[in-house]
C-alpha distance (Angstrom), angle and dihedral (degrees) to the residues before:
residue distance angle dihedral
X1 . . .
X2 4.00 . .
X3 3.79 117.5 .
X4 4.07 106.6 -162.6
X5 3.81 116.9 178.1
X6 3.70 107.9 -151.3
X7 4.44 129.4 -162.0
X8 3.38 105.6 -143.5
X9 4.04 125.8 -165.6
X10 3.67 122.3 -135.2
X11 4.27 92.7 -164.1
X12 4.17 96.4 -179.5
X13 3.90 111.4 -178.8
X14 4.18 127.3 -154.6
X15 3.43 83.2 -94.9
X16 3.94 95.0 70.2
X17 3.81 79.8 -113.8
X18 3.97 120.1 152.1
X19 3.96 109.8 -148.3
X20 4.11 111.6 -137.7
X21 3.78 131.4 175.3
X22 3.96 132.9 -148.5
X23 3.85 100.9 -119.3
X24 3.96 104.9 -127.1
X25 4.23 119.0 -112.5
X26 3.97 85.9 -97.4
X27 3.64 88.3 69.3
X28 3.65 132.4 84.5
X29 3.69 105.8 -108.8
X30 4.22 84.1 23.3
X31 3.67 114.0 -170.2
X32 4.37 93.3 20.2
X33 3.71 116.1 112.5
X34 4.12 124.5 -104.8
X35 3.42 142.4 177.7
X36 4.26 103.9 -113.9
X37 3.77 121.5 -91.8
X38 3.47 137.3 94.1
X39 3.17 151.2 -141.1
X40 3.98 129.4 -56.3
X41 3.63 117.8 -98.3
X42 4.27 120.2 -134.3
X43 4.05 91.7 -110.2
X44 4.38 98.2 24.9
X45 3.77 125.0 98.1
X46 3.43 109.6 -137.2
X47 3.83 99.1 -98.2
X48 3.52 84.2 53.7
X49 3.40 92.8 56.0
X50 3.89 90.7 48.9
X51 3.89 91.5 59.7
X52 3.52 89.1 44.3
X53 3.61 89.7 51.7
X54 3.41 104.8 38.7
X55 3.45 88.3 50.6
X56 3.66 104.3 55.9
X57 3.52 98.9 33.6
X58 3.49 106.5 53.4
X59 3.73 102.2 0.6
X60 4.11 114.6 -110.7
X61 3.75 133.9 127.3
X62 3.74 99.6 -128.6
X63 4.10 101.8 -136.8
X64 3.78 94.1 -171.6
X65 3.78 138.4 -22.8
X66 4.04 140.3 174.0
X67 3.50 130.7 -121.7
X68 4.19 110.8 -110.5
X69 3.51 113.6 175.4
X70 3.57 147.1 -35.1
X71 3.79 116.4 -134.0
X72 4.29 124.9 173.0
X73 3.81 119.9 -158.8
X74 3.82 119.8 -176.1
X75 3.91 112.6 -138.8
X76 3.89 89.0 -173.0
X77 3.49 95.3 -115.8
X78 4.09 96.9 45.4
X79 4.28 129.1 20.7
X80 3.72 107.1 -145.3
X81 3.51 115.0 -157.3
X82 4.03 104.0 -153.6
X83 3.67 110.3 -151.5
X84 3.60 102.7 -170.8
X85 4.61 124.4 -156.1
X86 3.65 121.5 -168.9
X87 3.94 99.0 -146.0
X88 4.03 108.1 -145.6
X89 3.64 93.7 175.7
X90 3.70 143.5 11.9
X91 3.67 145.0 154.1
X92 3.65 124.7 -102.1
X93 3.52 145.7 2.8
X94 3.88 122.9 -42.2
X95 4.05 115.7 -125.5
X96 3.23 145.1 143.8
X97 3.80 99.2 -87.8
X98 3.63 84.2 179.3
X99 3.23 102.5 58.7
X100 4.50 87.6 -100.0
X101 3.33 125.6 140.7
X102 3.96 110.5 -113.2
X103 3.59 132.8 176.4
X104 3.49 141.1 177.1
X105 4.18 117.5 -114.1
X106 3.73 146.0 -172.9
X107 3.61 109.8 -114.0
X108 3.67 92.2 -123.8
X109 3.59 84.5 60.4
X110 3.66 108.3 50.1
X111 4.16 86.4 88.1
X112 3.88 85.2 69.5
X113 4.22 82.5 69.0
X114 4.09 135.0 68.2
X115 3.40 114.4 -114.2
X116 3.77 125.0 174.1
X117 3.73 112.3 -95.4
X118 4.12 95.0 -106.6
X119 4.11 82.3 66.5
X120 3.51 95.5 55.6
X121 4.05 98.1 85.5
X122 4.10 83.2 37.2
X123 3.71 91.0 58.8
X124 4.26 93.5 48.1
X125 3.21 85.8 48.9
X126 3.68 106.5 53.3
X127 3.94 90.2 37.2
X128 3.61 90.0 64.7
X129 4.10 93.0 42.6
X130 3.48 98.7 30.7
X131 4.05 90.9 106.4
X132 3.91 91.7 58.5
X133 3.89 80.3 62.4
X134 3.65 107.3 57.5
X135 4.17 113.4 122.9
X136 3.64 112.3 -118.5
């Protein structure tokens, strides 16, 4: 069974907005919504990984960030170890550098959106926490 690590970015906005991304039909779980971030190079640390991440995928310079959580799910033939940032400031302008749809969305919202099942304790979490989050 695969074990895969994974840096995941929790990007709120003034708004009290969450941004997600539609993971592309290369991806495991391909057209399902995340939260950016990726997985956990042989040689990175995971907040290395998040800059990496972040960076590639939806194009910021993360400026600083705290760590949130760290959550596991086990899709029986992977365990993904969800290692989740809350972003509070970054450089640039958030898109899908991939060529992904992304949005920006309240957290009472994000249950309107498929997310793969290792998200689901992710997303209750952050809609009851998401206020603590909001940028000044």
């Amino acid at each position: 069974m695969d074990f895969m690590q994974v840096a995941v970015g929790m990007i709120p906005n003034r708004e009290g907005e969450i941004l997600i991304a539609r993971r592309t039909s290369a991806q495991y779980k391909s057209g399902l919504w995340e939260f950016p971030g990726g997985k956990v190079e042989q040689g990175e640390n995971v907040f290395q990984a998040l800059l990496r991440e972040l960076r590639e995928e939806i194009g910021i310079r993360v400026i600083s960030a705290e760590h949130w959580c760290r959550l596991g799910h086990d899709y029986g033939d992977r365990v993904v170890l969800l290692d989740a940032w809350v972003v509070m400031q970054y450089e640039g302008e958030p898109h899908g550098a991939e060529n992904q749809p992304v949005k920006w969305v309240l957290p009472e919202m994000l249950s309107e959106h498929v997310f793969p099942e290792g998200n689901r304790r992710l997303l209750a979490r952050w809609q009851a926490e998401a206020h603590l989050f909001v940028p000044a």
